[in-house]
N, C-alpha and C positions, 0 to 999 in steps of 0.2 A: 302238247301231247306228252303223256306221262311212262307211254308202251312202249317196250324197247323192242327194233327192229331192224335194228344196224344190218342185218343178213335174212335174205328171205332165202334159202335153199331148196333147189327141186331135187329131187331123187327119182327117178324110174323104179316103180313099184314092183316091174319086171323084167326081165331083161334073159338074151340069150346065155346064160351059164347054168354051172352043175347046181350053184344057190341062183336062184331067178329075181331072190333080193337083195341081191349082194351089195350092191350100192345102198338100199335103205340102210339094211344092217351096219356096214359101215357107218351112215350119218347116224343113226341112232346111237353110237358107239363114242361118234368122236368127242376128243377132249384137248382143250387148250384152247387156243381160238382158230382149230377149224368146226369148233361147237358151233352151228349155226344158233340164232335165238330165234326163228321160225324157220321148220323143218316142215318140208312141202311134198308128201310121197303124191307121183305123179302120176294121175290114172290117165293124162289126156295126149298130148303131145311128146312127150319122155317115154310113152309105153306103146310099140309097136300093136297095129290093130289086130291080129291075132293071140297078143298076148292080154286083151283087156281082162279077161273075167281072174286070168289067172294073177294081175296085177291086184284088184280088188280081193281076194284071198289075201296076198301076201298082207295088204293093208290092215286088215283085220286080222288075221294072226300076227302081225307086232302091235298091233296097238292094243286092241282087246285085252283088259284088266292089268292096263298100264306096262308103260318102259322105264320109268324112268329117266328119262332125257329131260332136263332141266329147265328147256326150254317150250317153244309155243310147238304142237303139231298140227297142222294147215293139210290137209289130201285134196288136191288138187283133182274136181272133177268134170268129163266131159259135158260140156253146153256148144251150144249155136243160138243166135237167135233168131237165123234164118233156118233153123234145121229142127223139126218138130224129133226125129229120130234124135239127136245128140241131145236136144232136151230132156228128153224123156231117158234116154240111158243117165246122165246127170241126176236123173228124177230118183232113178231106181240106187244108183252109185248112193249118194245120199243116204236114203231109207237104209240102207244098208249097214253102211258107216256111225247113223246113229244110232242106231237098233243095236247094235253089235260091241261100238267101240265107243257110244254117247260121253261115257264120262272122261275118257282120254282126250279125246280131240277140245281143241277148241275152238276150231271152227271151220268153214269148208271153204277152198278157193273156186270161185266160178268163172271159166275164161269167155272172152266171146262174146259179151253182155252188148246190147245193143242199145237201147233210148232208156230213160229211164223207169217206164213201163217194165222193160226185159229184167231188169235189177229187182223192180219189186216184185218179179214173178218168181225169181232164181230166192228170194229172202219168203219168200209163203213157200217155196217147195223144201226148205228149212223147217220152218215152224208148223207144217203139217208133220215133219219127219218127229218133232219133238214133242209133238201130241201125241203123236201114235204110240211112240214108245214111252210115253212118262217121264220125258227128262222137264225141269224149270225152263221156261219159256226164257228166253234170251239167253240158253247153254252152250247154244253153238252157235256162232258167230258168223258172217259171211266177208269174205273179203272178192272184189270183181280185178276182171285185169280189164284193162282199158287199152283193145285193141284193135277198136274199129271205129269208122267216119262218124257214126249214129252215137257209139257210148263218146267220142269228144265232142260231139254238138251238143250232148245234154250234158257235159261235164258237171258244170254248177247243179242243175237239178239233181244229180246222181250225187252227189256229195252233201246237198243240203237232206234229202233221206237220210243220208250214214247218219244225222246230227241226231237225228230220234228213233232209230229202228236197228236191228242189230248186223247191220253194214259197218265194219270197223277199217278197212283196208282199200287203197285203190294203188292197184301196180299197171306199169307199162307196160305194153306190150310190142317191141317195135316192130317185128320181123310180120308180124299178121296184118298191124298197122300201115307198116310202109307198101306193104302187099295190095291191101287193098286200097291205098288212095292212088296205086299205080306208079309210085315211087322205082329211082334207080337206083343202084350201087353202081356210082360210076368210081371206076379203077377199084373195086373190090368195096367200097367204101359205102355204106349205107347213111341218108340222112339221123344227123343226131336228133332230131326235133327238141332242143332246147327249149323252145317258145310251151313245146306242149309240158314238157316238165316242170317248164316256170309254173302255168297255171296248173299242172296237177298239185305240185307243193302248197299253191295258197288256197287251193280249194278243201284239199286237206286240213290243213289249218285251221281253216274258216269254222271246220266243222269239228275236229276233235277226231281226225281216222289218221293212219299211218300211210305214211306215202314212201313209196319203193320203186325204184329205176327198170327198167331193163335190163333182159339178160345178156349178156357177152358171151359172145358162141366162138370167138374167132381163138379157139385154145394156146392153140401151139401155133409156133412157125418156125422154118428151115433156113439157114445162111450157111452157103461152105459144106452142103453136106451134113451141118447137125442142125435136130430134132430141139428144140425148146419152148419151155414155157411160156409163154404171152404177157406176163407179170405186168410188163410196165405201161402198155396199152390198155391192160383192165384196172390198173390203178389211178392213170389220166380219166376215164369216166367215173369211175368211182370220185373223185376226186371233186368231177364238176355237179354228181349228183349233190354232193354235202355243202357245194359251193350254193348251187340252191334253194337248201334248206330241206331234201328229204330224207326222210326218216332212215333210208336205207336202202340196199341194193340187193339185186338179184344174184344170185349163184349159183354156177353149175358145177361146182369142181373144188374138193377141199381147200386147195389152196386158195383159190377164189374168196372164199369163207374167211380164211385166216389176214386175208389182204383185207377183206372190207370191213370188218371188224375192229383193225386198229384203226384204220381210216376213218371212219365211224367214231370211232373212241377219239376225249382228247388227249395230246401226248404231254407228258408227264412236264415238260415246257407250260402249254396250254395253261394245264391244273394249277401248276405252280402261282404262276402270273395270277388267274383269278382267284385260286384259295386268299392270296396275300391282297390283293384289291378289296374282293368284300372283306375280311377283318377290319384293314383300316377303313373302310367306309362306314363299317357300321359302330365301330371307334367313335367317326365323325359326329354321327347322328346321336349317339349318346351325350355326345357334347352340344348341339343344337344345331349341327350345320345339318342344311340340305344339299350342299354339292362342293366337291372337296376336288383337288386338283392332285393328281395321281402320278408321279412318272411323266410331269408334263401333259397328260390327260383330264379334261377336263369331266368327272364323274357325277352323275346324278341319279336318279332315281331307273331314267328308261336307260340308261347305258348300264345300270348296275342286273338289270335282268338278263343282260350279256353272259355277264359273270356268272350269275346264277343259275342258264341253262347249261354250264360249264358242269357246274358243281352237281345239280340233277342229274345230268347222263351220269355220270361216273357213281352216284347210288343209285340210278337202275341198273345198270351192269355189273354193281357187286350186289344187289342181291340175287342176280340172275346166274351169273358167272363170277362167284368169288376167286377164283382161279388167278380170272383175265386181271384182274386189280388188282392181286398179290404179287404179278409178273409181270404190270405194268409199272408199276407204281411204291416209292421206298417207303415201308411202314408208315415213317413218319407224315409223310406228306398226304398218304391214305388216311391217315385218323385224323389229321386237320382237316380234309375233305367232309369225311363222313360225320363226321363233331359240329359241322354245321348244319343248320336246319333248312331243308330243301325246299320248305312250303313258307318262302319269303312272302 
């Protein structure tokens, strides 16, 4: 997978204050690594039902004839695929979004998707949007959350779609998921479903789309009287998402953003270790060896792609966020990085 997506960020498109996009505004603003690199303004769940139409406005007046935000913008719209009414507002959300803000966005998030039928109906109520209005067919993109019993029975179906139609993303969705399989949070605690993250990761994979964790709602918590951040609990899942192998993680909250990001990224340790492996490796091979013994590691061809999606992440993240690599990472060890060629 070539797309960076170390942070999938929601924002509420509306909300109760004197700016009703306050939060958008902010993430379209941020900089450093609480920059998410998919920024999610949220018409669905993040936006109280009486603020919907006014959340779609805000949408379209920040995106409409660009932001400039650096990175990917995703608008999260209302679906059900048991709900012909929440369909049909997604229907309209859409047309809207393209009609209005076609050339900003890059593509729309669809939650709630059901079999794989409901996905191919959520990607034609796309590609009607982008007829109607005259954008290049495959402009806007579709990403599904996967958050019910029907979209995980067809997982693979749903994913082998994204391989050829313009399905690019499958994110989790636990809190609707665990909902409906009738799931508990015993002692506060929600099932992690691992197993389903394994297979979202390889299904992903399989097909060439981005794969993204779950949100972490559990912010803050209290000991002694003080109020604090949640940090080292959203960076334990963030943790075992990447342990996984997906692409990246949900987030509600800058600081969230700025945790999964490094997490996400490799640390300047990581970089080191394989910048200097592939060198000598490929030292090796100009000399006619095929597998060379490393630090006591025995290297070859499938262990050197290790190294190599090392060196990948860290040139999709400086051309998306040159920032993050300048204040990750000491000059020198950046241009040894980037001095090599990423299309091993």
């Amino acid at each position: 997978m070539t797309r960076l997506c170390r942070t999938f960020q929601t924002a509420p498109a509306a909300v109760a204050k004197e700016n009703s996009a306050k939060y958008l505004d902010s993430a379209l603003a941020a900089e450093g690594f609480e920059a998410p690199d998919w920024l999610v303004p949220d018409l669905e769940d993040g936006t109280a039902p009486n603020r919907k139409d006014e959340a779609l406005e805000n949408v379209v007046d920040r995106l409409a004839g660009g932001t400039g935000f650096a990175g990917e913008l995703w608008p999260r719209v209302q679906w059900g695929y048991d709900s012909e009414r929440d369909r049909e507002r997604g229907r309209e959300e859409i047309r809207t979004i393209v009609r209005e803000a076609g050339d900003a966005v890059d593509g729309v998030v669809v939650p709630k998707v059901g079999r794989v039928a409901d996905v191919e109906r959520a990607a034609e109520a796309v590609a009607e949007a982008e007829r109607e209005y005259g954008h290049p067919d495959g402009s806007v993109e579709l990403s599904v959350i996967v958050e019910t019993a029907r979209a995980k029975s067809d997982l693979r179906e749903i994913a082998r779609f994204g391989a050829d139609s313009r399905l690019a993303g499958l994110v989790f969705g636990p809190v609707d998921y665990t909902a409906e399989l009738g799931g508990r949070a015993i002692d506060g605690q929600r099932p992690t479903w691992d197993g389903l993250l394994a297979d979202l990761s390889n299904e992903a994979s399989a097909n060439d789309l981005v794969a993204v964790g779950g949100p972490f709602d559990d912010l803050f918590r209290e000991r002694a009287g003080v109020r604090f951040y949640n940090g080292d609990a959203y960076a334990d899942q963030v943790e075992r998402e990447a342990t996984l192998g997906l692409d990246g993680s949900w987030s509600l909250y800058p600081k969230q953003t700025a945790q999964a990001n490094r997490i996400h990224m490799p640390t300047p340790e990581e970089l080191r270790r394989d910048v200097r492996k592939i060198e000598r490796f490929e030292a090796a091979k100009a000399e006619g060896t095929g597998a060379v013994t490393l630090d006591g590691q025995m290297v070859d061809e499938a262990t050197f792609k290790n190294f190599a999606n090392t060196v990948r992440t860290v040139h999709r993240i400086d051309a998306a966020r040159p920032a993050q690599t300048e204040a990750a990472y000491d000059p020198d060890l950046l241009d040894r990085a980037l001095g090599l060629d990423p299309e091993w």
